[in-house]
C-alpha positions in Angstrom: 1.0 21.5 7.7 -2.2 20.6 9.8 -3.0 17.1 11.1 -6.5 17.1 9.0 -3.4 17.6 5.8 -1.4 15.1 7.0 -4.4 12.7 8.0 -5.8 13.1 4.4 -2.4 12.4 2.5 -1.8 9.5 4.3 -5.2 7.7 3.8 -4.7 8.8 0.0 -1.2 6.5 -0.4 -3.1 3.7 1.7 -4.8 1.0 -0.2 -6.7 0.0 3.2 -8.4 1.6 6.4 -6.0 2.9 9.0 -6.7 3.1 12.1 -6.7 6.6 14.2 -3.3 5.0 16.9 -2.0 4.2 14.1 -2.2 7.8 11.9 -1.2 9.3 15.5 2.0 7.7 16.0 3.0 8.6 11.9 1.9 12.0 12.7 3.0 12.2 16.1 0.2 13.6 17.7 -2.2 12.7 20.3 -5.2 10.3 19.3 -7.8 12.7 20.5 -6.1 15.5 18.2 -6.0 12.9 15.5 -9.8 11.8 15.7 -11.1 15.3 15.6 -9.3 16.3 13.2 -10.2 13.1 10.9 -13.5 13.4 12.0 -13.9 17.3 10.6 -12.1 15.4 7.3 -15.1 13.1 7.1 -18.0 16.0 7.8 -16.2 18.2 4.8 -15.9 15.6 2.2 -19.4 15.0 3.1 -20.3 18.2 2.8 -18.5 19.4 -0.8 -19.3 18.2 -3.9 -15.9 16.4 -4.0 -14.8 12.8 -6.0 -13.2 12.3 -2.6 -14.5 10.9 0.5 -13.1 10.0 3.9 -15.4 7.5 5.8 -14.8 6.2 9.7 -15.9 2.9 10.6 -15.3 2.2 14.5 -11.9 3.6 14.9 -10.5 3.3 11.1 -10.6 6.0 8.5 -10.4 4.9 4.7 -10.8 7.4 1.5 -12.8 6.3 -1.3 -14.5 7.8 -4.2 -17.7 9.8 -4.0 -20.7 7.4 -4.1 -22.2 9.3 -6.9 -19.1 8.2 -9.0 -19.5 4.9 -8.6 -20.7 3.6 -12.3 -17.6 5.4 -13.8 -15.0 4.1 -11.2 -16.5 0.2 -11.9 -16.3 1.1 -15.4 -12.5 2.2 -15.2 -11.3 -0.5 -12.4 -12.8 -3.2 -14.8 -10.3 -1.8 -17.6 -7.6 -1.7 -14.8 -7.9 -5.3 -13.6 -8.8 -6.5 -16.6 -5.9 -5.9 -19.1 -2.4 -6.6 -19.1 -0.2 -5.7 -16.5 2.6 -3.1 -17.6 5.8 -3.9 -17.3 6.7 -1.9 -13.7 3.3 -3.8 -12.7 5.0 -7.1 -13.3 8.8 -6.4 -12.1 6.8 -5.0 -8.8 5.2 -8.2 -8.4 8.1 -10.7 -9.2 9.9 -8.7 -6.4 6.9 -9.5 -3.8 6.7 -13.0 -5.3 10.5 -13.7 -4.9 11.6 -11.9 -1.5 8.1 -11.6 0.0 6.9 -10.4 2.9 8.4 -6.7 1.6 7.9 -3.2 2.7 6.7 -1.0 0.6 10.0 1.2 1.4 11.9 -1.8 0.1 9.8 -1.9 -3.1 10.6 1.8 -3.5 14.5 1.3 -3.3 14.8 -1.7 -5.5 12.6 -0.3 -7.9 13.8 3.2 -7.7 10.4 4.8 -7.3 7.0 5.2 -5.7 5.2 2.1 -6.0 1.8 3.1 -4.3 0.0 2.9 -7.2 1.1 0.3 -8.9 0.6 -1.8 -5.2 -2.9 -0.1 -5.0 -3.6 -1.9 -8.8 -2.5 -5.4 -7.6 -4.2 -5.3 -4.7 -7.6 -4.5 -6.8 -6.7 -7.6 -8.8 -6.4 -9.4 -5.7 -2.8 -10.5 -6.8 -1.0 -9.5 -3.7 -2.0 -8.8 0.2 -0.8 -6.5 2.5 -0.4 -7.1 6.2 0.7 -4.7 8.9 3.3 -5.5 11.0 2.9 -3.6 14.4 6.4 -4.0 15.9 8.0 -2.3 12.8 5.3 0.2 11.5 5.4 -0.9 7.8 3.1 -2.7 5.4 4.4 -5.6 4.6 3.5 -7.2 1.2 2.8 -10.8 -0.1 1.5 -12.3 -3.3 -2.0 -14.4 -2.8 -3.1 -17.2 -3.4 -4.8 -16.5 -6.1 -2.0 -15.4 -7.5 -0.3 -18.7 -7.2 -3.2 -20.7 -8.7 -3.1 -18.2 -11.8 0.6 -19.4 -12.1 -0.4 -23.2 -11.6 2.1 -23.3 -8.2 1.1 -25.0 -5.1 3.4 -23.3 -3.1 5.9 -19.9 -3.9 8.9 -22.4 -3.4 8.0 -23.6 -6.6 8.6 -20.6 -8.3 11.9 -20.6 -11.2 14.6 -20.0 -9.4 13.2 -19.3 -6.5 16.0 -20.3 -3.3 18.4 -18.9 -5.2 16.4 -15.6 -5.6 14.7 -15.5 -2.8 17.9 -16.3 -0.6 20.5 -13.5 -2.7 22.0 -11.1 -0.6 23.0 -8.7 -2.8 19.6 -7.1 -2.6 19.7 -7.4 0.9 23.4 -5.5 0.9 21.5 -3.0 -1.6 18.8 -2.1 1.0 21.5 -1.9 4.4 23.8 0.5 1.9 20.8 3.1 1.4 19.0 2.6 4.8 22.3 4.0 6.1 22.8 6.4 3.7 19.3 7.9 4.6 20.5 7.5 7.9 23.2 10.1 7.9 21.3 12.2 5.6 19.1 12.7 8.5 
């Protein structure tokens, strides 16, 4: 698979810009390698008529949609954001709420699958944040406060239920169980 491959999935699943060290050390490959390459990535989305685009701003690539789509995009993120959340919308975000900062691995294992999207559609409503956390190489994710105001909460400790939640181990034991699962499976 080429790095230009790699370099496009990855800034597909990610919700914010990411930076060219940081696309090097997932791809393992050099920066220099990695910045051509993502630079080529720009020129050709640029080039085709594609509803895809890959922008660079200092040394942090981002996709986005193609200008020329962007009445239709407003049009369906104001139907997104502005209905209900589903139900796998919801469970995601009382997970984040209740044992916050999270991975989005860890959000994959409890929940049992991908939750890229549905983390993409509550970071649109400005419901959770994401942070990276250098040492460890993960996204970690939080709710807002904006979220917290919606819910009339001054602080998450407030929450239902929340040291008992936010303090069980049994998810904890849940996530060490699979990590070394995956582990030996490698």
């Amino acid at each position: 698979m080429s790095i230009k491959s790699k370099i496009e999935s990855l800034l597909f699943v990610s919700a914010k810009p990411t930076s060219i060290k940081q696309l090097a050390d997932l791809i393992k490959k050099p920066a220099k390698e990695v910045e051509a390459a993502g630079d080529e990535l720009v020129q050709e989305c640029k080039d085709g008529k594609r509803g895809l685009h890959v922008i660079k701003n200092g040394s942090n690539y981002q996709m986005v949609s193609a200008p020329e789509n962007a009445d239709l995009i407003r049009e369906f993120i104001k139907d997104e954001t502005g209905g209900e959340l589903s139900k796998p919308s919801l469970e995601t975000l009382t997970i984040i709420a209740y044992r916050g900062p999270i991975s989005k691995l860890d959000l994959n294992r409890i929940r049992g699958v991908n939750c890229a999207l549905i983390l993409r559609n509550l970071l649109l409503r400005g419901l959770i944040e994401a942070a990276f956390n250098k040492d460890k190489k993960e996204t970690y994710y939080t709710v807002t406060f904006d979220f917290m105001r919606f819910l009339g909460v001054n602080k998450i400790e407030e929450l239902p239920d929340y040291e008992k939640l936010h303090k069980d181990d049994s998810i904890d034991k849940m996530l060490k169980n699979e990590e070394a699962v995956a582990e030996q499976d490698s």
